[in-house]
VOPAGU-2260 file (C-alpha; in pm, 1 decimal, decimal comma):
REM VOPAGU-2260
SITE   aa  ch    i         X         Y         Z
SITE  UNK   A    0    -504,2   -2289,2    1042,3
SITE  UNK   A    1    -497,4   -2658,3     902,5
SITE  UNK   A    2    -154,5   -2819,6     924,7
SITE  UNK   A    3    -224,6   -2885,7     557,5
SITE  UNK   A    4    -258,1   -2515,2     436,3
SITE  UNK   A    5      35,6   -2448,1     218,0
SITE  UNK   A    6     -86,8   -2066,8      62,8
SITE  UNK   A    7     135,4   -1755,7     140,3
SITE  UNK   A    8      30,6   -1416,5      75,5
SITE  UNK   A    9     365,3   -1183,7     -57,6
SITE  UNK   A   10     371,8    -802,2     -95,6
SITE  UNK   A   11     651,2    -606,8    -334,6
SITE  UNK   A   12     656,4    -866,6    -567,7
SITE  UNK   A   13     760,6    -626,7    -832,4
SITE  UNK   A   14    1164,7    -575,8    -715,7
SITE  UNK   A   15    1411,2    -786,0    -780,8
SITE  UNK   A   16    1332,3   -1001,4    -422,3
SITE  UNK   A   17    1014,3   -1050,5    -525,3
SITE  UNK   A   18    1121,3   -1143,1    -851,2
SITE  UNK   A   19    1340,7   -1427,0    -728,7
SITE  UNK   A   20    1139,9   -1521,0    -397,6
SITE  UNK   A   21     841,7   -1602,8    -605,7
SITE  UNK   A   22     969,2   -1925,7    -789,0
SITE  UNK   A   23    1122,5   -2049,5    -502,2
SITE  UNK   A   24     785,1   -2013,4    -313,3
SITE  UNK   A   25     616,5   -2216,7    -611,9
SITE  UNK   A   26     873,0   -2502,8    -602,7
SITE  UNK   A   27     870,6   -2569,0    -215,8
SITE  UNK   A   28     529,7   -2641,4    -296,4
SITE  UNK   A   29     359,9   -2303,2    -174,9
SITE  UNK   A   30      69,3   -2119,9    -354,3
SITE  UNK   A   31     132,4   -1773,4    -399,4
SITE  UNK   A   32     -94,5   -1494,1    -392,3
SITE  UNK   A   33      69,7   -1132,4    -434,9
SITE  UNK   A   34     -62,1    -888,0    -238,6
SITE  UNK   A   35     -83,1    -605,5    -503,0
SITE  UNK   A   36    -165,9    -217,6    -542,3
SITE  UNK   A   37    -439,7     -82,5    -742,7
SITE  UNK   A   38    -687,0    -328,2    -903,1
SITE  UNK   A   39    -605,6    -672,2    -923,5
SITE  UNK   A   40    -580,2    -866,9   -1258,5
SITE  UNK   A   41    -602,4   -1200,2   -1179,3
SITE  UNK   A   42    -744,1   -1475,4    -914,7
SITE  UNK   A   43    -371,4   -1489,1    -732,8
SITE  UNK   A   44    -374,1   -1128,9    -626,8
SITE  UNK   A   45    -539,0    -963,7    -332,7
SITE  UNK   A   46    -581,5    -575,0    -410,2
SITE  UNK   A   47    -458,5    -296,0    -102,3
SITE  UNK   A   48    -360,6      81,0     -25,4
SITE  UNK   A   49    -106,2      25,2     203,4
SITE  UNK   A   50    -229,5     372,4     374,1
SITE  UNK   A   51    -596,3     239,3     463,0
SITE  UNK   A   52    -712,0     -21,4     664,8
SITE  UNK   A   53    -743,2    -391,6     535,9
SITE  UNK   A   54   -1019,9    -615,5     565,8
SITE  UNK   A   55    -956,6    -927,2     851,7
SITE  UNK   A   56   -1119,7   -1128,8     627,9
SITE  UNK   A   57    -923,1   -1047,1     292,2
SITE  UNK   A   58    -627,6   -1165,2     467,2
SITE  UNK   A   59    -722,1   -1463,6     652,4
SITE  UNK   A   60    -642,1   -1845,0     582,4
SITE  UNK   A   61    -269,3   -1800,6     474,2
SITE  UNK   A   62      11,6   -2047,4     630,0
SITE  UNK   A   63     306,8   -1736,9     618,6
SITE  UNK   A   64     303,9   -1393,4     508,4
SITE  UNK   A   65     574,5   -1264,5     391,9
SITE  UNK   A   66     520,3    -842,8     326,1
SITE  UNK   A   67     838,1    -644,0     121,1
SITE  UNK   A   68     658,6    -343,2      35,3
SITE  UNK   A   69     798,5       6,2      50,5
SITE  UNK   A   70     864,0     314,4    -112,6
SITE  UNK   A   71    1231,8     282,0    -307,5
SITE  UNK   A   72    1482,7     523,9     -70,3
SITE  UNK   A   73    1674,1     541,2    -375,1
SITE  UNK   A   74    1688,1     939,1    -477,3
SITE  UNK   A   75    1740,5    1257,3    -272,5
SITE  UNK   A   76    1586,6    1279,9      62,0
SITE  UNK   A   77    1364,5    1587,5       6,3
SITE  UNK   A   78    1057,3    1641,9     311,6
SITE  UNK   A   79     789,4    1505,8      83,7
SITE  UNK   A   80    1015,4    1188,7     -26,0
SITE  UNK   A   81    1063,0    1114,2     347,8
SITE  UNK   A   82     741,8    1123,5     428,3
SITE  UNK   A   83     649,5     865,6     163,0
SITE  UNK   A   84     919,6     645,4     308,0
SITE  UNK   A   85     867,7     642,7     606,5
SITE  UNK   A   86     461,0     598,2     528,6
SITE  UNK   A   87     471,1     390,5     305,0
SITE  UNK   A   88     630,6     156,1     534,7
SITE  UNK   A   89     534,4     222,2     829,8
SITE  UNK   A   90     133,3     276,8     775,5
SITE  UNK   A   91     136,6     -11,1     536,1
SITE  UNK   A   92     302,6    -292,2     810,4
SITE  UNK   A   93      80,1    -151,0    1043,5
SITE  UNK   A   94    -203,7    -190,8     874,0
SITE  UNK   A   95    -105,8    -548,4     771,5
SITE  UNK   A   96     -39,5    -729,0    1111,1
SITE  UNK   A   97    -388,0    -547,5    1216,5
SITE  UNK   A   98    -592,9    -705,6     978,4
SITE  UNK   A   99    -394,0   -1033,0     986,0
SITE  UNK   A  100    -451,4   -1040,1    1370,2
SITE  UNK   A  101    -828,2    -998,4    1353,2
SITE  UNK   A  102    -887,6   -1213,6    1078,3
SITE  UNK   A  103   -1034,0   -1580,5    1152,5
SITE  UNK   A  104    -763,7   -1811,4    1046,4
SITE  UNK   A  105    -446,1   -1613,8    1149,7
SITE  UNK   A  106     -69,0   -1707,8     961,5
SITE  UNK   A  107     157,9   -1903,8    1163,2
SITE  UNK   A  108     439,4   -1671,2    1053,5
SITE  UNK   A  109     493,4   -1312,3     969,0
SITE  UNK   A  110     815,0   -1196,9     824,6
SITE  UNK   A  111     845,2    -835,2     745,4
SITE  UNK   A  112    1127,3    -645,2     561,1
SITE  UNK   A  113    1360,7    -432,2     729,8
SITE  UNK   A  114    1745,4    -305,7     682,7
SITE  UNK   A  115    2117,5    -322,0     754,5
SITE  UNK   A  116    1993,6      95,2     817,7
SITE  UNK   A  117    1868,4      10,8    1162,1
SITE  UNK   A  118    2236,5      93,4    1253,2
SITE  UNK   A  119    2335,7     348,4    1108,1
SITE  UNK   A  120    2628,9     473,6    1071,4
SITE  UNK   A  121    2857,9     274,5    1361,3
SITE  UNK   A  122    3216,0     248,3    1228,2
SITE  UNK   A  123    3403,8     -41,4    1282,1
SITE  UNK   A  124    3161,7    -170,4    1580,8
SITE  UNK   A  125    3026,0    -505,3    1468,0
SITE  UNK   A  126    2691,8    -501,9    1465,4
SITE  UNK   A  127    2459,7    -778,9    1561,6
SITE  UNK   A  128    2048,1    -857,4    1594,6
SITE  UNK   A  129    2098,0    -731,2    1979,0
SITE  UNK   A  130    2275,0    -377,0    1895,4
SITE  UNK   A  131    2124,6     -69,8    1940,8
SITE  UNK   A  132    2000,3      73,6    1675,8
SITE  UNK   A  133    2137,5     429,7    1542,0
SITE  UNK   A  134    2078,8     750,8    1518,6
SITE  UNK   A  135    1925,9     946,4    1160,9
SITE  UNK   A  136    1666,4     903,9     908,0
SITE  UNK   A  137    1695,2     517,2     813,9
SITE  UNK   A  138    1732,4     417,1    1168,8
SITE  UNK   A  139    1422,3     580,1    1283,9
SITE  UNK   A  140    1215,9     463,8     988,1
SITE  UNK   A  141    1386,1      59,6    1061,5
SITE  UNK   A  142    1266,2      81,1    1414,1
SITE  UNK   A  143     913,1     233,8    1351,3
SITE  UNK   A  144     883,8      18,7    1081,9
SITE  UNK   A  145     960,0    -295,5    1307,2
SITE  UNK   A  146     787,5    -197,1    1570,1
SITE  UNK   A  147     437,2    -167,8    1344,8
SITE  UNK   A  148     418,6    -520,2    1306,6
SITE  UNK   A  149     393,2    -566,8    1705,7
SITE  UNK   A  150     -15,7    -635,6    1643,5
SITE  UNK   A  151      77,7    -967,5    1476,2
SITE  UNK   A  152     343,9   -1089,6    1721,5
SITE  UNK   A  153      38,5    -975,7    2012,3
SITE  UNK   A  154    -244,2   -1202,6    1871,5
SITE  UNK   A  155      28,7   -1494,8    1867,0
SITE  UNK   A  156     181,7   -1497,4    1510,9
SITE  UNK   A  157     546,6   -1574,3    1495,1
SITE  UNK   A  158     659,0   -1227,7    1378,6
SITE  UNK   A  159    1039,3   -1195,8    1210,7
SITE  UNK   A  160    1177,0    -860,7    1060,5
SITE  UNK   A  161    1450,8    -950,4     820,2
SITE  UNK   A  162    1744,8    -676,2     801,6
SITE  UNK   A  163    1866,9    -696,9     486,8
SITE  UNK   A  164    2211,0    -562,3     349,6
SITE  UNK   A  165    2271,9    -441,3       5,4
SITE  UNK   A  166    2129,1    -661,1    -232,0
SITE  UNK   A  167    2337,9    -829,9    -549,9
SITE  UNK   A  168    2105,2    -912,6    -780,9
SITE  UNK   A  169    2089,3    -910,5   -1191,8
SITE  UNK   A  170    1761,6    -773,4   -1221,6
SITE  UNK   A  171    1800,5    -480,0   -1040,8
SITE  UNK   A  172    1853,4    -276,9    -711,7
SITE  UNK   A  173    2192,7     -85,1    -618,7
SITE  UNK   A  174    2438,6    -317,3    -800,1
SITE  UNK   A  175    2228,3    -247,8   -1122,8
SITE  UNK   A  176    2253,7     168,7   -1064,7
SITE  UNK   A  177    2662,3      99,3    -978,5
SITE  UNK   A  178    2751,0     -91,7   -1331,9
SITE  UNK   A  179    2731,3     180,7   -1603,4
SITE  UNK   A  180    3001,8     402,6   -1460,3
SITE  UNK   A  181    3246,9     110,4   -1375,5
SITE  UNK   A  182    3148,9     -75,9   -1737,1
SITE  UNK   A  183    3250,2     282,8   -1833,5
SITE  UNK   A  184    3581,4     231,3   -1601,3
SITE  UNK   A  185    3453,8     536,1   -1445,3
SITE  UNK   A  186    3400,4     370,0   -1140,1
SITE  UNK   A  187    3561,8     433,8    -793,1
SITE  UNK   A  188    3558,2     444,2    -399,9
SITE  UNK   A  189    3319,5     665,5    -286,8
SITE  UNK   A  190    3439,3     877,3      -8,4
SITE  UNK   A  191    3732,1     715,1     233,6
SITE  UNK   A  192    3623,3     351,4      89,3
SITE  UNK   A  193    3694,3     285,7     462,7
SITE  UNK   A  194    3279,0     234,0     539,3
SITE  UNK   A  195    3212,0    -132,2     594,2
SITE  UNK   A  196    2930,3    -294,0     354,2
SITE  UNK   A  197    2717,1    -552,2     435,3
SITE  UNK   A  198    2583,3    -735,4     107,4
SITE  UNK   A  199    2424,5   -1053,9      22,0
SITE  UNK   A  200    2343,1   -1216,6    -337,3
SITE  UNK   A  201    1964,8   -1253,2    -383,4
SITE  UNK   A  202    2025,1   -1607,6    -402,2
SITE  UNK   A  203    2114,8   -1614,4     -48,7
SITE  UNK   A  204    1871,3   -1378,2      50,3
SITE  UNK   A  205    1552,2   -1619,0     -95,2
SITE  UNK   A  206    1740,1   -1926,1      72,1
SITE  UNK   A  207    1718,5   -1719,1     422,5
SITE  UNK   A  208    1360,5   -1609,5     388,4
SITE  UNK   A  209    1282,0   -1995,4     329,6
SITE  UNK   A  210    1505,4   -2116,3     602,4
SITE  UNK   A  211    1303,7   -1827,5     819,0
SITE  UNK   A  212     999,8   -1961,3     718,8
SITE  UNK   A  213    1069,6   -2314,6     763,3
SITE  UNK   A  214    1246,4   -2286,6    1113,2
SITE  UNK   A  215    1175,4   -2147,9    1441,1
SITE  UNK   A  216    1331,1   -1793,3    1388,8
SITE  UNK   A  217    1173,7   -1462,3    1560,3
SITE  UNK   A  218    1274,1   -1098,0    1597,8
SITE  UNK   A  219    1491,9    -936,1    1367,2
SITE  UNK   A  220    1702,6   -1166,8    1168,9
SITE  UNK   A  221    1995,4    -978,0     990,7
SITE  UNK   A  222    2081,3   -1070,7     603,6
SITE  UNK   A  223    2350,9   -1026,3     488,3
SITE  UNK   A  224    2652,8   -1256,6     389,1
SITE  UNK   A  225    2902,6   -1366,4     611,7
SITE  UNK   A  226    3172,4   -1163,1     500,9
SITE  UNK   A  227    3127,0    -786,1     444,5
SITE  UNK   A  228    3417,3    -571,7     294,7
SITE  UNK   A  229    3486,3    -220,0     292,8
SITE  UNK   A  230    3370,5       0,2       3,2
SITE  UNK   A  231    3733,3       2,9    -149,1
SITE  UNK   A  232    3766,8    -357,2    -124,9
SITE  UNK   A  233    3350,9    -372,2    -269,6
SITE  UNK   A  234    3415,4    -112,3    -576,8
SITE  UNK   A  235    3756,9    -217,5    -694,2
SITE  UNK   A  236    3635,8    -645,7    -655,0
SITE  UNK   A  237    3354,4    -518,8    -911,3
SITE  UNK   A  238    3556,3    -339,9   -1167,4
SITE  UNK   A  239    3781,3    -652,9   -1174,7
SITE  UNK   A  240    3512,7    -858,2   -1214,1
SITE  UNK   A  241    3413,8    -658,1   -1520,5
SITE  UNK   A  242    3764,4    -624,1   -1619,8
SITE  UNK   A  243    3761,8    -237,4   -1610,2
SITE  UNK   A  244    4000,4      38,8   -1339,7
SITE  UNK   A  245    3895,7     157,4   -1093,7
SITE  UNK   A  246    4044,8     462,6   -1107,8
SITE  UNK   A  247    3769,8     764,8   -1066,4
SITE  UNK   A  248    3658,1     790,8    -644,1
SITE  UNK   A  249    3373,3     984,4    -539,0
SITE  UNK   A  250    3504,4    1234,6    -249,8
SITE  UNK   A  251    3292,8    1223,7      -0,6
SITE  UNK   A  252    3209,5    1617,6     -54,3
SITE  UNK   A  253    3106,4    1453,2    -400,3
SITE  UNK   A  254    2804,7    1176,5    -240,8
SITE  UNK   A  255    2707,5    1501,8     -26,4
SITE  UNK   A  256    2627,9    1731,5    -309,2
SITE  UNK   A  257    2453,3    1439,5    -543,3
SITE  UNK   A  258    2245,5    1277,4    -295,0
SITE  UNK   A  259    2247,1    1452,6      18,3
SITE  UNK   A  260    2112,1    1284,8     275,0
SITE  UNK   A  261    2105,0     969,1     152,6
SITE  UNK   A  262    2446,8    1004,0      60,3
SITE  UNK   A  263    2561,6    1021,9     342,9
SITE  UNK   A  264    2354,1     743,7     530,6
SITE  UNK   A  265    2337,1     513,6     240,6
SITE  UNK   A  266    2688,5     546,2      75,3
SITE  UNK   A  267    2928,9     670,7     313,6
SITE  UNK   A  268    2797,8     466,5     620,9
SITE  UNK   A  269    2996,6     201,0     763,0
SITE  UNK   A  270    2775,9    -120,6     928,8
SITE  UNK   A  271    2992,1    -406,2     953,5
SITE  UNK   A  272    2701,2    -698,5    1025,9
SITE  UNK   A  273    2723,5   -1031,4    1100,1
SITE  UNK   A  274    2408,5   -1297,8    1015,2
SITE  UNK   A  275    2453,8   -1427,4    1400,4
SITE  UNK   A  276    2094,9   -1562,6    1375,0
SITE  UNK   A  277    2142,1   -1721,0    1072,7
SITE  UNK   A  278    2496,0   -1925,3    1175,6
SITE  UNK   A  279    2350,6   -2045,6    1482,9
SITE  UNK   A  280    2066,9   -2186,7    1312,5
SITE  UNK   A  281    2278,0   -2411,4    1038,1
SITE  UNK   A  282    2205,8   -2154,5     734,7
SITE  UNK   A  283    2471,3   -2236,3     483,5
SITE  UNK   A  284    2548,2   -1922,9     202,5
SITE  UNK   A  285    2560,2   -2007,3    -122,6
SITE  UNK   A  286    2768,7   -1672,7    -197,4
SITE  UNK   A  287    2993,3   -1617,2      86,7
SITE  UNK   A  288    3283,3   -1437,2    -111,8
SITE  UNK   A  289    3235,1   -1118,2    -246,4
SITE  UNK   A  290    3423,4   -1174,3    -593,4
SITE  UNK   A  291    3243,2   -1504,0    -667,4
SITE  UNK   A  292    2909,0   -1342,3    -591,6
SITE  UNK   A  293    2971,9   -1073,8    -832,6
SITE  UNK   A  294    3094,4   -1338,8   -1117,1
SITE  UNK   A  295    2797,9   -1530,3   -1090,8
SITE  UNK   A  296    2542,8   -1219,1   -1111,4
SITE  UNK   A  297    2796,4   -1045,1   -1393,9
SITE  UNK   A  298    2915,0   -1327,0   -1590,9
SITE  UNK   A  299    2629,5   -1538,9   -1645,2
C-alpha cells in the first residue's frame, strides 16, 4: 500500500452514520468509495451481496475500510427477522475481511461496526472493552459478528470493532422514532427508568471513527459518551429539551407486549459503558452532557 494512498472504501452509507461520516471523510482529504448493494450508479461505488463471496481484487488498494452494514434490529424479533440480523452481519463481515485479506494491496486498517449489545443486560456493573460479554440475542450476534472479521486481523490488517451506544442524531435512528410521542407530551420512562443508557451524538461518533483511523487503536473500541444516564434521567432531559411533560411511562409489561424481544434487550436493558479506550488515547467529546447534546440535535 503506498504511504500516499488516501482512498477508503465505506459500507451503510445510507443511515444516519453514514450520512455524517461521509463529509468528514471528504474534508480530511480521503476519497470515498461506498461500498453499495445492488447495481452501482456511479464510478465511487463498488457493487456487493453481503451473503456471497467478494472478489480480492474488487477490494484491493484502499488505505482504511471502514464497513457499517447491517440489517436495522429495529422491529419485533420474529425467527425470520433474526436470522436476517444476525446474517446480514455476520456473513457480510465475514465475507469482507476474506476478500480484503486475499486481495493484492491489503488496507492498513479495518474498523467494523459493533454495539453497546455485546453486554447485555448487566445492571449497574460498569462495563468496559475487557468485560465479558452477555448473555441473549444481541450479545451473541456482537460477538459472532466481531469475531468474523478475525481473517483481516490474520493477514496483518489493523482490525478495530467499534461498540457503539445509542446514537443522537437529526437524521434519524432511535432518537428520531422517540420524538413524536414526547413532541406529543406523551412521552415517558419506559419500564423502572432505572436501566443505564449509553449514548453518543453522531458528532462524536464521526470524530471517534477518525481518531480510530488516524491512531494506533485495535480491538473493540466502545462509543459512547462519557457520561451515560439512566432512562428516567434520558426521557425526562428530552421532553425538557422540547419543552413538553413527561408524564406517560411505558411499564415494562408495556415494552414486552409491543416489541418483545427487543423490548426487553433494547429498551429495558441497563449497560452503563465507559469509552476507556477512547480517554486513554486523548479523544476529547464534543457532546459530553446529555442535555446539551439533545439541544444541539433539537434546536438547531
Amino acid at each position: 500500500m503506498s504511504a500516499t494512498s488516501r482512498k477508503v472504501l465505506v459500507s451503510g452509507v445510507s443511515g444516519p452514520i453514514g450520512a455524517a461520516l461521509l463529509p468528514s471523510l471528504k474534508e480530511g482529504g480521503y476519497e470515498v468509495v461506498r461500498l453499495v448493494r445492488g447495481a452501482k450508479s456511479g464510478e465511487d461505488q463498488i457493487p456487493w451481496d453481503p451473503s456471497q463471496p467478494l472478489r480480492p481484487q474488487s477490494v484491493s488498494g484502499f488505505d482504511a475500510v471502514i464497513h457499517l452494514a447491517g440489517e436495522s434490529i429495529v422491529g419485533r424479533w420474529t425467527t425470520v427477522r433474526k436470522r436476517r440480523i444476525l446474517d446480514s452481519r455476520v456473513q457480510g463481515t465475514r465475507h469482507l475481511a476474506d476478500a480484503l485479506g486475499e486481495a493484492a494491496e491489503r488496507p492498513r486498517i479495518l474498523i467494523t461496526a459493533s454495539a453497546v449489545g455485546y453486554y447485555g443486560d448487566r445492571g449497574e456493573e460498569v462495563l468496559r472493552e475487557d468485560s465479558r460479554p452477555g448473555r441473549g440475542f444481541l450479545p451473541t450476534v456482537c460477538r459472532e459478528w466481531e469475531a468474523a472479521s478475525a481473517r483481516a486481523e490474520d493477514a496483518g490488517i489493523r482490525s478495530v470493532q467499534i461498540r457503539i451506544g445509542l446514537v443522537l442524531s437529526p437524521t434519524g435512528g432511535a432518537l428520531q422514532k422517540m420524538l413524536t410521542p414526547f413532541r406529543l407530551g406523551l412521552g415517558g420512562k419506559i419500564g423502572s427508568g432505572r436501566q443505564w443508557w449509553s449514548w453518543i451524538h453522531v458528532h462524536d461518533l464521526v470524530g471517534a471513527i477518525q481518531h480510530v483511523l488516524n491512531g494506533n487503536l485495535r480491538g473493540p473500541v466502545n462509543l459512547v459518551a462519557p457520561t451515560p444516564v439512566r432512562n428516567a434521567e434520558f426521557t425526562k432531559t428530552l421532553a425538557a429539551v422540547l419543552s413538553r411533560p413527561a408524564l406517560f411511562p411505558m411499564p415494562g409489561f408495556a415494552a414486552r407486549l409491543a416489541f418483545g424481544q427487543m423490548g426487553d434487550e433494547l429498551l429495558l436493558a441497563s449497560q452503563h459503558v465507559e469509552p476507556t479506550k477512547l480517554a486513554m488515547t486523548g479523544y476529547v467529546f464534543q457532546y459530553s452532557e446529555l442535555k446539551r447534546a439533545l439541544e444541539a440535535i433539537l434546536k438547531r
